[in-house]
N, C-alpha and C positions, 0 to 999 in steps of 0.2 A: 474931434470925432472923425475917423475915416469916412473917406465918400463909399456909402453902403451900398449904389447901388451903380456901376460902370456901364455906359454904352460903347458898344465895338463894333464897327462897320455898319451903324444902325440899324443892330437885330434884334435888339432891344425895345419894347413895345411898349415899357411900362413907362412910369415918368422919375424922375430922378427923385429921393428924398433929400431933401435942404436941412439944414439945422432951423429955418422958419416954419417948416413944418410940421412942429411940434411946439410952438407958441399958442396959446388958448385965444388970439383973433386971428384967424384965416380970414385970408383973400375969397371975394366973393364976386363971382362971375354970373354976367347976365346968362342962362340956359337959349339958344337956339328956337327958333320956331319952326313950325311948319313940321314937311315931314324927315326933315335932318333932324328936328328937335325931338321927335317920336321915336324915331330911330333906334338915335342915340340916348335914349331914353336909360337909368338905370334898372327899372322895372322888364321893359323891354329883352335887355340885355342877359339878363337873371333868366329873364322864360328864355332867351335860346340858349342859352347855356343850358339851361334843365331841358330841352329838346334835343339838344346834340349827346345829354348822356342817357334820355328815352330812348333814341337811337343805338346808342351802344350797350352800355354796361346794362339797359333795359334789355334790350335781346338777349344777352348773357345770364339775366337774372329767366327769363321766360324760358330761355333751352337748359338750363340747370334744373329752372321747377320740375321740368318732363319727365324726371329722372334716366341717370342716363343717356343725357343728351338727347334722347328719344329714341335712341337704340334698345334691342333685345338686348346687347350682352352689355353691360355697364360700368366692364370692366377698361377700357382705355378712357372712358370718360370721368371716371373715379380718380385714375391714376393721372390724367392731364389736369385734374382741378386742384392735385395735389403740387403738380409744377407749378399751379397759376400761382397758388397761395404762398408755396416754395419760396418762390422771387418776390413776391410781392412784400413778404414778411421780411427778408433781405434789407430789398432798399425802404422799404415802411418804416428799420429800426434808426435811419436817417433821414428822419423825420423833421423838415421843416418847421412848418405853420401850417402844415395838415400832414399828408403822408407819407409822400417818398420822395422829396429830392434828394440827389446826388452828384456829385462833381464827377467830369469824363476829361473833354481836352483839355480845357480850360485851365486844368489843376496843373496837368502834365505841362502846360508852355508856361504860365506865368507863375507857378505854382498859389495861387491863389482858388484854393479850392470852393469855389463858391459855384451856388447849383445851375445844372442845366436851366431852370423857370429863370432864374436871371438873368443868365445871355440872354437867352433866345426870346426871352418874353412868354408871357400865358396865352399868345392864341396862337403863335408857332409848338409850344410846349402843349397845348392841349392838341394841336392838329397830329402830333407824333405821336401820341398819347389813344388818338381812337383807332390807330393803323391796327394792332396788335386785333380786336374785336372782329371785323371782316377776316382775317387771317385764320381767325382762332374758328368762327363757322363755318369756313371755306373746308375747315381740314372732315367736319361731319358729313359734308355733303360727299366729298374723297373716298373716307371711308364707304359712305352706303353704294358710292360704285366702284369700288376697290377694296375691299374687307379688311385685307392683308396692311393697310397701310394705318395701323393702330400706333407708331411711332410718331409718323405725322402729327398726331391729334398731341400726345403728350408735348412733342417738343414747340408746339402753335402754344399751349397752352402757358409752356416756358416762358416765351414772347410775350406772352397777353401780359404775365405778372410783373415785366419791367413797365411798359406799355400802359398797362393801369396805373402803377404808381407814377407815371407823369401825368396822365389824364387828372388826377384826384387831388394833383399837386396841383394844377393850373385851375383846378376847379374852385380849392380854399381859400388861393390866392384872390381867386377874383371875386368870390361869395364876401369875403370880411371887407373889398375894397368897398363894391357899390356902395349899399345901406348906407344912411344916416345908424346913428347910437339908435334910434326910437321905431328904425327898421329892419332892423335886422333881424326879429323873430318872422315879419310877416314876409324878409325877401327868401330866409331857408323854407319856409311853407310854400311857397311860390316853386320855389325850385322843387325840394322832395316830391311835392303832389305830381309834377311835371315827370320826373327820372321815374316815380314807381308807376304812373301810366304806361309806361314801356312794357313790364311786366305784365301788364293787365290786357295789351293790347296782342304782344306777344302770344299770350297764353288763347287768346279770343282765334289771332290767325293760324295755331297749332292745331287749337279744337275746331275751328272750320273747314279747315284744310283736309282735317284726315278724321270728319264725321261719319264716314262710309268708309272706312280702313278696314281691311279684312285681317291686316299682319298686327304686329303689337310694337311696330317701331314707325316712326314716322319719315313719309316720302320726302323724295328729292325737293318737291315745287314747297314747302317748306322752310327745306334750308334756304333756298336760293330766296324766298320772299324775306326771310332775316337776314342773309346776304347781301340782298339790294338793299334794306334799311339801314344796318352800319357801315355800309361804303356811302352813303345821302351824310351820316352821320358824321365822316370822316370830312368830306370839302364843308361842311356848316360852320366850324372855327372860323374859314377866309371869310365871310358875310360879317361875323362880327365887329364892330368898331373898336378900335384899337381904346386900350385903357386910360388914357392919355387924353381922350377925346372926351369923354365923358365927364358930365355934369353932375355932381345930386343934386338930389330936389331942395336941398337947403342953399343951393350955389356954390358950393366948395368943390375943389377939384378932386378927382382921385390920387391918391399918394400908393403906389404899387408898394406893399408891404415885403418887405428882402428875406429871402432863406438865409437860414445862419450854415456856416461852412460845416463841412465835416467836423472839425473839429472843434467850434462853438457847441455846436451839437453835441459829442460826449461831454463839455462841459456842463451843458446845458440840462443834461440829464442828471447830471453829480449834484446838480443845486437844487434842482428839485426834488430827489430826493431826499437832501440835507433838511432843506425849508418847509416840507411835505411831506414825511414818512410814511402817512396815512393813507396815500395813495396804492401801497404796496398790498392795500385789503380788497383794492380792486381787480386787480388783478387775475383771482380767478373767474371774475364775471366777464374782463376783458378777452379770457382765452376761452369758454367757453362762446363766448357770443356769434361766433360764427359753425361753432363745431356743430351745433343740431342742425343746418341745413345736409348734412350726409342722411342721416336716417330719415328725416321728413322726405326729402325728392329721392332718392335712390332707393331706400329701404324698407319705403311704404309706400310711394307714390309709383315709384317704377318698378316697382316688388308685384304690388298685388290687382293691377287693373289697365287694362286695355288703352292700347295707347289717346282714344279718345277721352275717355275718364280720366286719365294723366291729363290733358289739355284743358276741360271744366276744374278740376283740384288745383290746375298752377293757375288758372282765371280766378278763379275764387281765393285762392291764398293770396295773392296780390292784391285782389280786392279788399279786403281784411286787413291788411300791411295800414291802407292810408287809414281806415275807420279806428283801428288802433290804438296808432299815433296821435291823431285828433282827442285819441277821449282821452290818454292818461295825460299830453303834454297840453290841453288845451283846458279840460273838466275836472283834472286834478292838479298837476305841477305848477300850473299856472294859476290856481284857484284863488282870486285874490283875497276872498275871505277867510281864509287858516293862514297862519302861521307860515313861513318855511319849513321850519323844523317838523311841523304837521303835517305839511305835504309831502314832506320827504320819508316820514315812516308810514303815511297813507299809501304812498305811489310801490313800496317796500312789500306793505302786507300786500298788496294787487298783482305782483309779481312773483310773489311767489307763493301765494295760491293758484296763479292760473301754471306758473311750474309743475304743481302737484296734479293737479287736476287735470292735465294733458296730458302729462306721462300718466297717470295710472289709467285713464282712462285708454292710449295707446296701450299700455300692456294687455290688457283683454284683448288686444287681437295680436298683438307680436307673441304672443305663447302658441297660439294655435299656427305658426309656420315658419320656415325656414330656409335659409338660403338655397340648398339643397331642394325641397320640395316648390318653389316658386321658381328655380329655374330649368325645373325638367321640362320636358320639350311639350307632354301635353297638360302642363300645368292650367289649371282653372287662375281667369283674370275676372273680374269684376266689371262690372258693364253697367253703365251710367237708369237701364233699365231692372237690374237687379233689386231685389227689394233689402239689399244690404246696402245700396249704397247710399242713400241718406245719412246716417250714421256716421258713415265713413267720411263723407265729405262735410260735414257737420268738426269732426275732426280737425280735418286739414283748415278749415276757415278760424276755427282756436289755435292752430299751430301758429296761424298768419298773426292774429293778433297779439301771442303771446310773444313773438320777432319781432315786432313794432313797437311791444312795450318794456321788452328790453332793451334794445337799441337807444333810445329815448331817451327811458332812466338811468341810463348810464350815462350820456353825453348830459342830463340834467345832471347829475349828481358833479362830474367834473370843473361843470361849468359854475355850481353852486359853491366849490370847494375854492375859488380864485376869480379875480377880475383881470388878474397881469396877463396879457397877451402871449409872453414869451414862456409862461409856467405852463397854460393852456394848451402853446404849442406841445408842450414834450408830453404833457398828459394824452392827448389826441396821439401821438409818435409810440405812446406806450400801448395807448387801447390797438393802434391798426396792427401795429406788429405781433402783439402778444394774440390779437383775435386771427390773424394767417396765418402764424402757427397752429393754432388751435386745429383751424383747417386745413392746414397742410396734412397733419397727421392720424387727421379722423377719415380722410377723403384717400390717402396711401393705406389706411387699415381695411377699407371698403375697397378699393382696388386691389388687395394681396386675399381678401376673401374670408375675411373675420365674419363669425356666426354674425347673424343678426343683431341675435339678443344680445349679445357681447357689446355691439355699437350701441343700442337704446340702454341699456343700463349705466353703461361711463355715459351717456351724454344727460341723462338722468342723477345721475351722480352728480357728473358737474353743473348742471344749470342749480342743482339745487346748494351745491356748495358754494357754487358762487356769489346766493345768496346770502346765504350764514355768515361765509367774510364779509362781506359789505356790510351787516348789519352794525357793528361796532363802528364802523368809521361812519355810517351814519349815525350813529347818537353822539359821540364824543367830536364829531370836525364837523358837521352840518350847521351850522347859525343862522338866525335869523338877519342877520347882516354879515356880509363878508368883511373878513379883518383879515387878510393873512400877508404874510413876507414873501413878497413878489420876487422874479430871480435878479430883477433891474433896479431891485429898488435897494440904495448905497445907504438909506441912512439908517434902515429897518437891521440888509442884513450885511454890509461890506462888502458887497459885490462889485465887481466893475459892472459898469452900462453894457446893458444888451445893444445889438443891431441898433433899434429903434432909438439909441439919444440918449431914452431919458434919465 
């Protein structure tokens, strides 16, 4: 087995993989006391990790809710979401063990193309990773005192989608390291609840901010308070304890799990579709699944209400994100009394009823207006005092939860469909790439100035078709016990060994 993973001038943070590393009795270390042992704690560690992305890609998610960035005109923010997604979709289709790494010098001097996360390590790789977020804000606050500088915002937003993809790489890497086997559902609960308070908190200091707003976009002291939180966000990586330092709670050390190279990676891709064909039915849930945040924030949130009312709708739809997630992955997916297979066409019929059920209930008010009529200058907004807007925000808190319980059911279903880590990865490699494109192109249709109803109806089309294909690959690949031909496994399917050994 080559040595998987190289230290070079020790910039390297993780710890090296052994071939004893993969023997079923690990070495077991006594944990630290005091408050080195707290510290370093892996629980600990998890919550700042999910703090330093409340910080960032939480502010991101809270100024996207605004619609439009919290701008009147929503057109350079439309078109910068589409760069973000652009790049992101890029390097996401080099896909690790979660989203986007990729090989830069590294390749070019030793030709050994192995990813940025492995030089440099995940808390150098995550600290690179939150630069792009303060960069990508800075360019809104630009704009509100410089109109003219709508280029800025697209090309920050460029940045942000390389930017992200190392954040989210250094984030899988170090989420699958901490956990014990018997923790790892409650360390990503720990994390998620942490990253979507951002959103929630976000949306809390929009709507306090500019509760007495007279205009319909939101002030400078705004940007600059989300400003100041993803630059806190960016120095938080240096506090964290190097991976290498860390303990689990069971005594075993961390073993930093290795990105496969570029070109492990198209392999890597070729196997799992060989060994998994099924997953190809996922696919249009995977490209939809980011395409309906264009018409919820831009097309109806930023469309038809006052930039306060934007601020209560992005607070309550993030509030709905965690409630969600809790019921389908906690009260259904997890439900120990049914079946798999039961829970899997239970969690099926619940998504895509609340599909239906939100679009059509959205379409009774997407018919009564249009891009045209919502952006003339004395267009009527909707006001948190309104007696329509109950209703309306009633809405948005079903959008929130219908975002939560797709996200979910889909990463359940992948996860239900394999236990082999390195099939996993490419599954994960396929959802993030194929859902940035989604968004790349529905976020450039709403930037070039596509009707409305043009946007709600394809994104209605596809959340609902994205159903329909999934539904076969859930009756016929769903089991109640997983059995399938892993990419590493030589006796199942001929394969050579992945990264990992085995």
């Amino acid at each position: 087995m080559s040595e998987p993973l190289v230290e070079e001038a020790g910039r390297f943070d993780g710890v090296r993989l052994s071939e004893d590393s993969t023997s079923k009795h690990e070495e077991i270390f006594e944990r630290p006391s005091g408050w080195k042992g707290l510290y370093s704690h892996p629980t600990v560690q998890v919550a700042l990790l999910g703090v330093i992305c409340f910080m960032c890609p939480g502010m991101f998610n809270a100024l996207t809710g605004l619609g439009g960035g919290g701008q009147v005109n929503s057109k350079d923010q439309a078109n910068a979401s589409s760069a973000v997604y652009a790049t992101f979709a890029f390097f996401g289709f080099f896909s690790g063990y979660d989203f986007a790494p990729f090989s830069l010098v590294r390749f070019f001097r030793t030709n050994d193309p192995s990813t940025i996360n492995n030089v440099l390590g995940p808390r150098l790789t995550l600290t690179l990773g939150t630069l792009g977020y303060p960069l990508y804000i800075s360019s809104f606050l630009v704009v509100n005192i410089h109109p003219n500088a709508g280029a800025y915002v697209i090309a920050t937003g460029a940045v942000l989608g390389i930017c992200a993809a190392l954040l989210w790489t250094a984030q899988g890497s170090l989420m699958m390291a901490y956990p014990t086997e018997s923790q790892k559902g409650l360390y990503i609960g720990i994390f998620w609840a942490i990253f979507n308070l951002g959103g929630v908190v976000g949306s809390a200091v929009a709507f306090g901010q500019n509760f007495h707003s007279k205009t319909n976009s939101v002030g400078n002291g705004t940007y600059i308070g989300f400003l100041v939180l993803t630059i806190t966000g960016f120095f938080l990586p240096i506090f964290m304890t190097s991976p290498h330092k860390v303990i689990r709670t069971d005594g075993t050390k961390i073993v930093q799990i290795r990105h496969p190279s570029w070109k492990e990676e198209f392999m890597n891709l070729f196997r799992a579709l060989i060994t998994d064909p099924w997953i190809i039915l996922l696919f249009p849930m995977f490209f939809a699944s980011n395409y309906f945040y264009t018409w919820q924030f831009n097309d109806y949130n930023g469309a038809l209400f006052t930039i306060r009312t934007r601020g209560l709708n992005n607070f309550v739809y993030w509030t709905s994100q965690i409630f969600g997630s809790v019921f389908i992955g906690y009260f259904i997916l997890d439900q120990k009394n049914l079946q798999r297979r039961a829970r899997a066409f239970l969690g099926w019929i619940i998504v895509f009823l609340m599909v239906f059920v939100v679009h059509i209930w959205a379409y009774f008010y997407q018919k009564d207006y249009t891009r045209q009529s919502e952006t003339a200058q004395n267009a009527y907004k909707i006001d948190i005092y309104d007696s329509a807007f109950p209703a309306h925000v009633v809405l948005m808190i079903f959008y929130g939860f219908l975002d939560s319980m797709w996200q979910t059911y889909a990463y359940w279903l992948m996860g239900a469909m394999s236990n082999d880590m390195a099939k996993l990865a490419v599954f994960t490699g396929f959802y993030k790439c194929l859902q940035s494109s989604g968004a790349a192109g529905v976020w450039r249709a709403d930037g070039a100035g596509l009707p409305y109803m043009n946007i709600f109806l394809s994104t209605w089309a596809l959340t609902a078709a994205g159903m329909v294909f999934a539904l076969p690959m859930v009756y016929y690949r769903v089991k109640d016990f997983t059995d399938d031909e892993g990419l590493t496994d030589t006796e199942k399917g001929g394969l050579n060994p992945g990264p990992e050994g085995h």
